[in-house]
C-alpha positions, 0 to 999 in steps of 0.5 A, spaced: 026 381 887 022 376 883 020 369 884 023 368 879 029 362 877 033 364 870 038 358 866 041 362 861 041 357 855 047 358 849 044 351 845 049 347 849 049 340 853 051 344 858 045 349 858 040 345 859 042 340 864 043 347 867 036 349 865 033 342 868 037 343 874 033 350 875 027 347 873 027 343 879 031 348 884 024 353 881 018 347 883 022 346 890 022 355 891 015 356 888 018 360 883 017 361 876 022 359 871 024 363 865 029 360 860 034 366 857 038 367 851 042 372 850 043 374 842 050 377 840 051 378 833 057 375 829 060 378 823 059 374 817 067 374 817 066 368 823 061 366 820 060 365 813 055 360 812 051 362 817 046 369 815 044 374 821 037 372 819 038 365 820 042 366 826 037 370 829 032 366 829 036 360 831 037 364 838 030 366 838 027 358 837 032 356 841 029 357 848 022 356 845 024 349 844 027 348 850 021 351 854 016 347 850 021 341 853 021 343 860 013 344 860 012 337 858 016 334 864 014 340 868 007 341 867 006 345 874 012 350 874 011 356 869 016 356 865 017 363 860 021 364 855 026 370 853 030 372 848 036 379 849 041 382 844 047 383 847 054 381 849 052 374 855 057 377 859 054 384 860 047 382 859 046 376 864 050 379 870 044 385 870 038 379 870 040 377 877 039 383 880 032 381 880 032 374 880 033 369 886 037 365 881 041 365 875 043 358 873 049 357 868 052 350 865 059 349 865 064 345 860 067 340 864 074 336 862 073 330 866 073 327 874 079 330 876 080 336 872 073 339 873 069 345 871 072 348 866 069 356 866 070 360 859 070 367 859 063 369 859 062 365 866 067 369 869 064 375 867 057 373 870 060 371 876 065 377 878 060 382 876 053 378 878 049 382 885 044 375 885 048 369 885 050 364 880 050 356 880 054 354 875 053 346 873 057 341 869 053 336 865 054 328 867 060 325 862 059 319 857 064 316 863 059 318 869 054 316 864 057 308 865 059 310 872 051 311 873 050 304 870 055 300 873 052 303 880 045 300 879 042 293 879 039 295 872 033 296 875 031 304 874 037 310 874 040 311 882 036 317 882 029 318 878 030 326 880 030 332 876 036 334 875 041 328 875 043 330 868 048 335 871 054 333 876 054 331 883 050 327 887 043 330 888 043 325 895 050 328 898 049 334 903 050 342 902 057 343 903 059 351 905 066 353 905 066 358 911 071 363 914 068 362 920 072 369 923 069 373 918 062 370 917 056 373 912 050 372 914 047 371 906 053 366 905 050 362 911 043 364 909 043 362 903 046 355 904 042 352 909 036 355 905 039 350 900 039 344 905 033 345 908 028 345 902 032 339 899 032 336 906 039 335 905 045 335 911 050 342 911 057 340 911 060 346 913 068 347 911 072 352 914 080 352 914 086 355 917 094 356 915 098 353 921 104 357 923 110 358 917 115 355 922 120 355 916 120 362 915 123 363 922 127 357 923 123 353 928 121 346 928 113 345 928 109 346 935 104 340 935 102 343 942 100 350 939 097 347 934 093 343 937 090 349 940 090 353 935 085 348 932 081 348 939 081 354 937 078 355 930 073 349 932 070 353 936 070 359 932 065 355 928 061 351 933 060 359 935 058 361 928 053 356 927 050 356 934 047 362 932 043 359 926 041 352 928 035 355 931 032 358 925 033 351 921 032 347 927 030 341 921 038 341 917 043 336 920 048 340 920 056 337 920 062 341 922 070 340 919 074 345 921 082 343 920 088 347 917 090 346 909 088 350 904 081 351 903 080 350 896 083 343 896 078 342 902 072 344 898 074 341 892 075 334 896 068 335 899 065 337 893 066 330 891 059 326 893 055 333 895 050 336 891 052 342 892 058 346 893 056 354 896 062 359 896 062 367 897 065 373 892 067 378 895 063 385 891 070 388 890 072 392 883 077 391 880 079 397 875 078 392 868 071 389 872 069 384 878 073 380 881 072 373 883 077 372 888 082 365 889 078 361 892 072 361 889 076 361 883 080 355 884 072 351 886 069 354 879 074 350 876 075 344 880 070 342 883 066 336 882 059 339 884 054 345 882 058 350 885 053 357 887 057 363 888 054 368 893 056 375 892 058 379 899 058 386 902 
């Protein structure tokens, strides 16, 4: 694998937060950083005005300008600049076989309504072998938040990056099954929170007894013990790595409910949002699975997916 971070670039506002926010994940890594769009021709049907000449050469300039941008703020990182022909969906799951990151941008409908995640996203996070970031530019409103939050002295946070989502400050949360832990999951997210010198809030959930389905009224003593329980499943998981990262703060919450309104909770305030994928096929292509899905979506931090065996 490459020392290389990638931001796939489609012109959008989206993109290049995204690009910013690889720029500065690429400088803390020691990684280099190229900028990649993938060109798909169009039929002169969907796009009348607009000749594949033009269109072309419009992909082609479109990371060069991007790049030259990113390297008068970052003189330091070496940036490069690639343009594939292709179908995004096909050709960007293929890149994170060989990089340590690829980093798109997500449209976003708004505070509560979160991440919206077009197709071509979906495709690259189900059949993706490296995982994915996906980040959603700040708002006009987040903008004005932003400003109402200051003291009309310079922005909260002059950091790179501050353009996408999320609170560069909050800590790294990991949404974990404690009773089936990946190492690369786990690995991943306290990597994350060690170079940013960020806590790690560690989310793991469990469903309480369907004590309707059998007619019975809920047990407060079992389920107390059955929290006992998961708490200390998890305070077992993660004893195993606190060594290795003797440096990461590092908070547990383990409590029952459903995990994806617990993540999309925690989401709020953090700086990012790790998850894992299941490597299953479908028979029509990957799969992303429920949670990681609902997160994607509704999250209000980048959100990284993590690919597990």
């Amino acid at each position: 694998m490459s020392r290389t971070v990638i931001a796939g670039l489609d012109g959008s506002r989206e993109s290049f937060a995204a690009a910013e926010w690889a720029a500065h994940e690429a400088k803390l890594r020691g990684a280099s950083l190229k900028l990649v769009n993938v060109w798909e021709s169009v039929p002169l049907v969907q796009a009348p005005f607009l000749s594949a000449e033009n269109e072309q050469q419009w992909a082609e300039q479109l990371p060069r300008e991007a790049g030259e941008e990113l390297r008068k703020v970052h003189p330091e990182l070496d940036i490069t600049v690639e343009q594939l022909t292709g179908r995004p969906a096909d050709v960007l799951p293929e890149l994170t076989k060989d990089a340590e990151l690829l980093v798109l941008g997500s449209s976003g409908l708004g505070g509560i309504t979160g991440f919206l995640v077009g197709s071509v996203g979906q495709a690259v996070v189900s059949r993706a072998e490296g995982p994915v970031v996906l980040v959603r530019a700040l708002t006009a409103a987040d903008d004005a938040d932003d400003a109402a939050n200051t003291d009309g002295s310079e922005a909260a946070d002059s950091r790179t990056g501050r353009e996408v989502q999320g609170d560069p400050e909050g800590p790294v949360v990991l949404g974990l099954d404690a009773n089936e832990p990946d190492e690369a999951l786990i690995r991943f997210a306290y990597e994350a929170a060690q170079r940013h010198g960020l806590p790690l809030k560690v989310v793991h959930s469990w469903n309480l007894p369907p004590y309707f389905a059998y007619g019975l009224p809920p047990d407060p003593q079992l389920n107390a013990e059955l929290g006992r329980i998961e708490g200390e499943t998890l305070t077992e998981v993660l004893d195993a790595w606190r060594p290795k990262y003797p440096s990461v703060e590092v908070l547990e919450q383990a409590a029952p409910g459903k995990a994806v309104e617990q993540l999309v909770e925690a989401s709020r305030g953090a700086s990012l949002l790790v998850v894992g994928r299941r490597m299953r096929r479908a028979p029509f292509g990957g799969r992303i699975g429920s949670v990681a899905h609902a997160v994607l979506h509704h999250a209000t931090a980048p959100v990284a997916v993590i690919p597990q065996q």
